[in-house]
C-alpha positions as CSV (number, residue, x, y, z in Angstrom):
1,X,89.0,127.7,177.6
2,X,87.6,126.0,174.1
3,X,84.0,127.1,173.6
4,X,81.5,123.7,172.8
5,X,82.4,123.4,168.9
6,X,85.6,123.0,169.7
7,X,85.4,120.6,172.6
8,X,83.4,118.6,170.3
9,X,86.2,118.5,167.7
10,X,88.8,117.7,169.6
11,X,87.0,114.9,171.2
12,X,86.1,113.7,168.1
13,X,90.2,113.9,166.8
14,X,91.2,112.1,169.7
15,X,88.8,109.8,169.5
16,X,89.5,108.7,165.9
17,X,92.9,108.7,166.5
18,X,93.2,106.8,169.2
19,X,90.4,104.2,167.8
20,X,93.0,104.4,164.7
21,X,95.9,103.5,166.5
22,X,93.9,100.6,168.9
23,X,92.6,99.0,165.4
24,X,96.2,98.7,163.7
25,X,97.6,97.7,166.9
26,X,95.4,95.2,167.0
27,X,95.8,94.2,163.3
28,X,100.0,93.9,163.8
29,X,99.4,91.3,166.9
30,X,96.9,89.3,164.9
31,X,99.5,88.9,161.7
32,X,102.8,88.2,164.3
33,X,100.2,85.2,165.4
34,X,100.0,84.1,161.9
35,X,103.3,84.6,160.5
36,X,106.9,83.5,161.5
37,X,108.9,86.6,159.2
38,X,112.3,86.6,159.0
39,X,114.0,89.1,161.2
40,X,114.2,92.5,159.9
41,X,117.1,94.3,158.0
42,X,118.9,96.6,160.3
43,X,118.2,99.4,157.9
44,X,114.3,99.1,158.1
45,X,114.8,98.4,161.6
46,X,116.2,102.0,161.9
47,X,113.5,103.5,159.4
48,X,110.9,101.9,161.7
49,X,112.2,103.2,164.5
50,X,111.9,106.4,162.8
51,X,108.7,106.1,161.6
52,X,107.6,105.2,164.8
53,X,109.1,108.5,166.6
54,X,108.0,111.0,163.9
55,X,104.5,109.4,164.1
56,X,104.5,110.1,168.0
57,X,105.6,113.2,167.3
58,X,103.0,115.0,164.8
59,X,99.8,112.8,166.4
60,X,100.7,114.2,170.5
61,X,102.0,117.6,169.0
62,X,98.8,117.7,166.9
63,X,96.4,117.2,169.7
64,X,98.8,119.5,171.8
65,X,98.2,122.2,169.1
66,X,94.3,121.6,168.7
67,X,93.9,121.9,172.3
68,X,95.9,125.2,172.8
69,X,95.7,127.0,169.1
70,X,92.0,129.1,168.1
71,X,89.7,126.3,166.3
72,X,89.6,126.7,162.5
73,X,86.7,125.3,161.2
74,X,87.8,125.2,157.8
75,X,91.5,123.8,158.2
76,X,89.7,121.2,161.3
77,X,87.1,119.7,158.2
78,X,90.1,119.9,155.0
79,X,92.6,117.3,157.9
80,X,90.3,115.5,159.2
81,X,88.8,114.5,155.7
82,X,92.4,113.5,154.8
83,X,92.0,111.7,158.2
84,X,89.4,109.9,157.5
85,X,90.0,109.4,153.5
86,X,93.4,107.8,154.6
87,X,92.2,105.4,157.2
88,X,89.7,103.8,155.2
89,X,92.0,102.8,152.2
90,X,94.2,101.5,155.2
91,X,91.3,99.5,156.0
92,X,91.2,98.7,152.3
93,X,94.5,97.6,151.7
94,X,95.6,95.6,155.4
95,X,92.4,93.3,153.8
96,X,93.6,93.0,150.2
97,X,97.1,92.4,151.6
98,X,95.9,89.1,154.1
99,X,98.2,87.5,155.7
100,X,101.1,88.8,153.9
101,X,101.2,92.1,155.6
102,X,103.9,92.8,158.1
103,X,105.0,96.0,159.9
104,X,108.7,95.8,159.1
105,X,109.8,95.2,155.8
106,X,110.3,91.3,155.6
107,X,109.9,88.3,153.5
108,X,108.3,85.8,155.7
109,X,107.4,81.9,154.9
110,X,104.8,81.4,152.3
111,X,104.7,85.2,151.0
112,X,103.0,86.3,147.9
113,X,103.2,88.6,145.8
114,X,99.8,91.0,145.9
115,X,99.3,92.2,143.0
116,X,95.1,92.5,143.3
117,X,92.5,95.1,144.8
118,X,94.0,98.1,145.6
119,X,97.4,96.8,144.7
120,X,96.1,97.0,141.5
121,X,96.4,100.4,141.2
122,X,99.5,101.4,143.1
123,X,102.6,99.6,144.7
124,X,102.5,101.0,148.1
125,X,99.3,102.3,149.4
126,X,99.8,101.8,152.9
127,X,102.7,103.7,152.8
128,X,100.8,106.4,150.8
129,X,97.8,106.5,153.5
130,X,100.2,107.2,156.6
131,X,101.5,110.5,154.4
132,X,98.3,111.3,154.1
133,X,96.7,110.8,157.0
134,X,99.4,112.6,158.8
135,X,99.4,115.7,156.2
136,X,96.0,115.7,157.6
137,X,96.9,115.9,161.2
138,X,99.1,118.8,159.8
139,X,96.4,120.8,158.5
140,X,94.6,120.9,161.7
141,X,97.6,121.7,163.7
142,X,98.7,124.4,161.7
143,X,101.9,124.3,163.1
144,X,105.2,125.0,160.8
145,X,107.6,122.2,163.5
146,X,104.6,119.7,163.4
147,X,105.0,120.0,159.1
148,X,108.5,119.3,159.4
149,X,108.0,116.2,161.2
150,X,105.9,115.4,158.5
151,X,108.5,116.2,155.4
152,X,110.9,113.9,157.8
153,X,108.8,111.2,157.8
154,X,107.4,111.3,154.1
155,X,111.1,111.0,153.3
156,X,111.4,108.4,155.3
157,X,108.6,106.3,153.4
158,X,109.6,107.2,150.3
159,X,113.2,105.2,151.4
160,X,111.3,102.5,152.8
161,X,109.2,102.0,149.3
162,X,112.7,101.5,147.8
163,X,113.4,98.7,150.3
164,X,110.3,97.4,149.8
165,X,110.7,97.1,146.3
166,X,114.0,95.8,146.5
167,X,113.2,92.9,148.5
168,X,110.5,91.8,146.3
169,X,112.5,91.7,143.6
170,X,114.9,89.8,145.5
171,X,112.0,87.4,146.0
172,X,109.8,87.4,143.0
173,X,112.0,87.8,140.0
174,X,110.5,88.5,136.6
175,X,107.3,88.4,138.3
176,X,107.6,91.7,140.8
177,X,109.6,93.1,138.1
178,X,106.9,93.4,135.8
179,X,104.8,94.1,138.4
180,X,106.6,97.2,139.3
181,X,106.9,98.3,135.5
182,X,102.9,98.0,135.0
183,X,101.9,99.8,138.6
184,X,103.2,102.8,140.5
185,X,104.2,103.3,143.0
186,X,102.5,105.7,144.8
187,X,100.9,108.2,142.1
188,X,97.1,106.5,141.4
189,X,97.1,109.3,138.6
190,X,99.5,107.3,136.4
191,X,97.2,104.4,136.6
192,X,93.8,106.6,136.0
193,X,96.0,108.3,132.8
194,X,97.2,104.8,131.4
195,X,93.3,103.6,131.7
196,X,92.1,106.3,129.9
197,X,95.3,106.9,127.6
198,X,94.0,102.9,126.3
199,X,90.0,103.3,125.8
């Protein structure tokens, strides 16, 4: 039986997870409405089938885990702060990325390349924010399968930042070249060193 504190905080994790998942959901039907993409490769289909399963997988077997496991105040506060930290610079970048964002990896009519706001700073930040969000959910699970799950599906993104890159290239040129020589990928550190490295 979970005592009030930790009622409280799993009521709140579910709550912002769910709200989480209801927003993007929401934010993928409004861009299909807007934009006619290609269809996607086979491999990214795959990978987002994948990403999809392993998502399922550490969210329901992290609220499984809260619910059963002795709360952990400490461990709670650290993942949900990850949590939290992740979805808001998912906020950020779904709006710096406009109408160009897509859930599978495609090229559609009248892309651009974003190159502003937080894609200023690195290539692939919503592919950084799931991993982090989700190394969140680990830390309040505290389970060693759930971290698995999560290794899986960080290797997963790191293959799908390849595609990514590839594809722009493929579309972009000279332009998404440079572009990817000037900004990292994932690591915002390079950027912050290079900034001060020039003052």
């Amino acid at each position: 039986m979970m005592d009030t504190q930790h009622l409280i905080a799993f009521a709140l994790f579910v709550a912002l997870t769910v709200g989480r998942q209801v927003q993007y959901a929401a934010h993928q039907a409004q861009h299909r409405r807007l934009n006619l993409p290609q269809p996607p490769r086979r491999a990214d289909q795959i990978g987002s089938a994948l990403l999809a399963i392993l998502y399922s997988v550490i969210w329901l077997g992290t609220i499984y885990a809260l619910y059963i496991n002795e709360f952990a105040v400490g461990w709670y506060v650290a993942g949900l702060s990850l949590l939290i930290v992740g979805v808001i610079v998912r906020l950020k970048a779904l709006r710096d990325l406009g109408r160009n964002y897509s859930h599978e990896a495609v090229i559609h009519a009248n892309h651009q390349l974003v190159t502003n706001g937080i894609y200023g700073w690195i290539r692939h930040p919503l592919n950084l924010t799931l991993v982090i969000e989700l190394l969140g959910m680990v830390l309040v699970a505290r389970e060693l399968w759930i971290l698995i799950a999560w290794a899986c599906l960080t290797l997963v993104e790191i293959r799908r930042t390849r595609l990514e890159d590839k594809m722009l290239l493929e579309a972009f040129g000279d332009k998404a070249k440079h572009y990817q020589q000037t900004v990292p990928s994932v690591n915002v550190f390079v950027h912050l060193f290079r900034g001060l490295r020039c003052q």
